[in-house]
C-alpha positions in Angstrom: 149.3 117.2 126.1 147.4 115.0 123.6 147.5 115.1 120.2 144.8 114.1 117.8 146.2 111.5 115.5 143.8 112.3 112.6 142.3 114.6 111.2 138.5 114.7 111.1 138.5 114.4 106.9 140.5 111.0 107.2 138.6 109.4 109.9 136.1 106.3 107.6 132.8 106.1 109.2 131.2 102.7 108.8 127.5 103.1 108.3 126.2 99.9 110.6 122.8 98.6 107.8 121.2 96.9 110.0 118.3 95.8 107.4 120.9 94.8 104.7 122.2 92.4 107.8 119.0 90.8 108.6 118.1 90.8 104.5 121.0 88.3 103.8 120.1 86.3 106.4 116.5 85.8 105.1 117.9 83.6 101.6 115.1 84.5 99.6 115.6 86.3 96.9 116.2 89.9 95.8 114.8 91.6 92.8 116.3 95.7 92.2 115.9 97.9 89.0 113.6 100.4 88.4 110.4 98.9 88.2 109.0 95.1 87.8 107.6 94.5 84.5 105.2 91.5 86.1 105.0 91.0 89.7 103.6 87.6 89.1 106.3 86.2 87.5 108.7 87.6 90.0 110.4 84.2 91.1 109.9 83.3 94.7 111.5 81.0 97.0 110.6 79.5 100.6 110.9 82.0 103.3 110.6 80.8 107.0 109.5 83.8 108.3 106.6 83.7 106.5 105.9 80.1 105.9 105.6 80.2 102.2 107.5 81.6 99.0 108.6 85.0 98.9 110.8 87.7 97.0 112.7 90.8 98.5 111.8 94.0 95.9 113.7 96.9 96.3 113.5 99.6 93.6 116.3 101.8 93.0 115.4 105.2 94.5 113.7 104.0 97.3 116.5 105.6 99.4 116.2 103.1 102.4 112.7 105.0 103.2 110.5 101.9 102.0 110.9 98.3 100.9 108.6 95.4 99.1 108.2 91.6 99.2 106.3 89.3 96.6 104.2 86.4 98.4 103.1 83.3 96.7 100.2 81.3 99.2 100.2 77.9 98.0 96.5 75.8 97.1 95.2 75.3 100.6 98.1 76.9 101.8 98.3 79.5 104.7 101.1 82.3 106.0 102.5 82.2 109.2 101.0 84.5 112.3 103.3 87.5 111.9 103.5 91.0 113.8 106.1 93.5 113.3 106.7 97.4 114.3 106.8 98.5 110.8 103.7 99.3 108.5 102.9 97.3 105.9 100.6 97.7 102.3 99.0 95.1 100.6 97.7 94.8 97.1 96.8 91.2 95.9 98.0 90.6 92.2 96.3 87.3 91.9 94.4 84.4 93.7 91.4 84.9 96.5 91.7 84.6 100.0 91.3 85.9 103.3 93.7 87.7 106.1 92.8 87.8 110.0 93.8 90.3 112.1 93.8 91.2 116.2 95.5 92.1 119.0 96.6 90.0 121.7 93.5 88.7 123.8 91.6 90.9 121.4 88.8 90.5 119.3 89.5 88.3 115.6 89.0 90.4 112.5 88.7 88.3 109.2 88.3 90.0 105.5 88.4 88.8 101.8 90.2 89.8 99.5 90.6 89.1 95.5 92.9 90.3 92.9 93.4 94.1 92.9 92.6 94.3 96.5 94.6 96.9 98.6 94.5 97.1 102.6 97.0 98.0 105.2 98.6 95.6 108.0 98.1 97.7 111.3 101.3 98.4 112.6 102.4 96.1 115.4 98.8 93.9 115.2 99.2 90.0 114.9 98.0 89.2 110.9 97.6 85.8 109.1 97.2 85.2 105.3 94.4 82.5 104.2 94.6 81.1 100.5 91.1 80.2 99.7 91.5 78.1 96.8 92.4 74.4 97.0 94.0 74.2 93.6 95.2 78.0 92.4 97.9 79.8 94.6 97.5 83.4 95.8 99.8 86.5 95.3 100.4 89.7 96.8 102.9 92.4 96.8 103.6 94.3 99.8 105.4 97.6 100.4 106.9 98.3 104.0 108.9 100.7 106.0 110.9 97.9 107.7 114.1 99.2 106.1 113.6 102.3 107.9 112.7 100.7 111.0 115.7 98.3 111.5 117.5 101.4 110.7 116.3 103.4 113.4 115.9 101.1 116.5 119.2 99.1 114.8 117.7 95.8 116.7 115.7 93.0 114.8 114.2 91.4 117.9 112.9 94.5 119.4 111.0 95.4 115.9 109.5 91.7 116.0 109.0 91.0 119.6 107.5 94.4 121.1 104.1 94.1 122.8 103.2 97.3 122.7 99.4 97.5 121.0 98.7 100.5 119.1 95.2 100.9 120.2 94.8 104.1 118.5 95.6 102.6 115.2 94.0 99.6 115.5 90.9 99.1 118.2 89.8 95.7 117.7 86.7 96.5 119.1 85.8 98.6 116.3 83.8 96.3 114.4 84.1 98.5 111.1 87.5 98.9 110.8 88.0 96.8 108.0 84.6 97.8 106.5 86.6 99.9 103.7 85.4 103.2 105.2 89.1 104.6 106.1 89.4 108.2 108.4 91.8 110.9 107.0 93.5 112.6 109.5 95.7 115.8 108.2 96.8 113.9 105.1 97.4 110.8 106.2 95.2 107.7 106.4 95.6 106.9 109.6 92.8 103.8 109.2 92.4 101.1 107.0 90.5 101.9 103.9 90.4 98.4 102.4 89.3 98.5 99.0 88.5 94.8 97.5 87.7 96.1 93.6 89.8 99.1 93.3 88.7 101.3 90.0 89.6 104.9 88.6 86.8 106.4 90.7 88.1 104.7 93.8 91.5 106.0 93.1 90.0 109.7 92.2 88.1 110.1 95.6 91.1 108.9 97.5 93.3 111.6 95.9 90.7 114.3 96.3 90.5 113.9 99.7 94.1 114.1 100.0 94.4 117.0 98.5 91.2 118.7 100.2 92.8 117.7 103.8 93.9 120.7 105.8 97.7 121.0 106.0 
């Protein structure tokens, strides 16, 4: 007859952190605390995923929910073509520039952007940074779920590499997508609502409509 060997209490789970994994492996680094007192002087260090200096920011409190990154673009400088199954927020703390986005075989979208400039990467689309001075860098902070991601589908390659094009996020025949007029759906944006000069009115209408949206 067996016999269990242990009980249930003294058996150690090992939480596999498959984000923490891939983080180290990134050698950029990592800023935690509370908050960040001046995202532009975060210091930033060449990150080959990107093509161009970055910093990891996670806040304590985050709870492995949502992560940041700081991104310097260098004078003349550009990112590399990225697209990941995670979504991503953008707010530019400095510098002027320009992102592209589309889907494979798709139409190109291009936008401008300046400091205080907020827009959202559609999840799983193919994006590209543009500095679009030749002598100032450009800076941007982004918050992501990646964490959460890697977390779930516990496999980097599958959260980079997948195909799949989220049509109903992102139709890059929609030629007004990136126009700044977002759609609420429940209370969620479920559309880019870029928003190049963002001010207290900006910030008022986009709560009020959260608020008004049907549960």
């Amino acid at each position: 007859m067996a016999q269990a060997t242990e009980t249930p209490a003294a058996i150690k789970y090992e939480r596999i952190d498959t984000y923490k994994e891939w983080q180290a492996k990134q050698k950029i680094p990592l800023v935690t605390g509370f908050f960040v007192e001046d995202l532009n002087k975060v210091p930033v260090e060449p990150w080959d995923l990107k093509g161009v200096p970055c910093s990891f920011v996670v806040l304590d409190g985050t709870g492995g929910v949502n992560d940041g990154y700081v991104c310097e673009i260098p004078p003349k400088s550009k990112t590399k073509t990225q697209k990941h199954l995670y979504e991503e927020m953008v707010y530019v703390t400095k510098g002027y520039g320009a992102t592209t986005v589309w889907q494979k075989d798709g139409k190109k979208h291009t936008f401008e952007w300046g400091p205080g400039s907020l827009f959202a990467v559609p999840i799983n689309a193919y994006y590209q940074h543009f500095n679009a001075s030749g002598t100032e860098s450009a800076r941007y902070f982004a918050v992501t779920n990646s964490c959460f991601m890697m977390n779930l589908f516990h496999n980097v390659d599958f959260i980079f590499n997948n195909d799949y094009p989220f049509l109903d996020r992102f139709d890059p025949a929609d030629d007004n997508y990136f126009s700044g007029n977002g759609e609420v759906t429940g209370r969620l944006f479920m559309t880019t609502n870029l928003s190049r000069t963002p001010t207290p009115s900006i910030w008022l209408t986009t709560a009020s409509a959260a608020r008004a949206a049907p549960t």
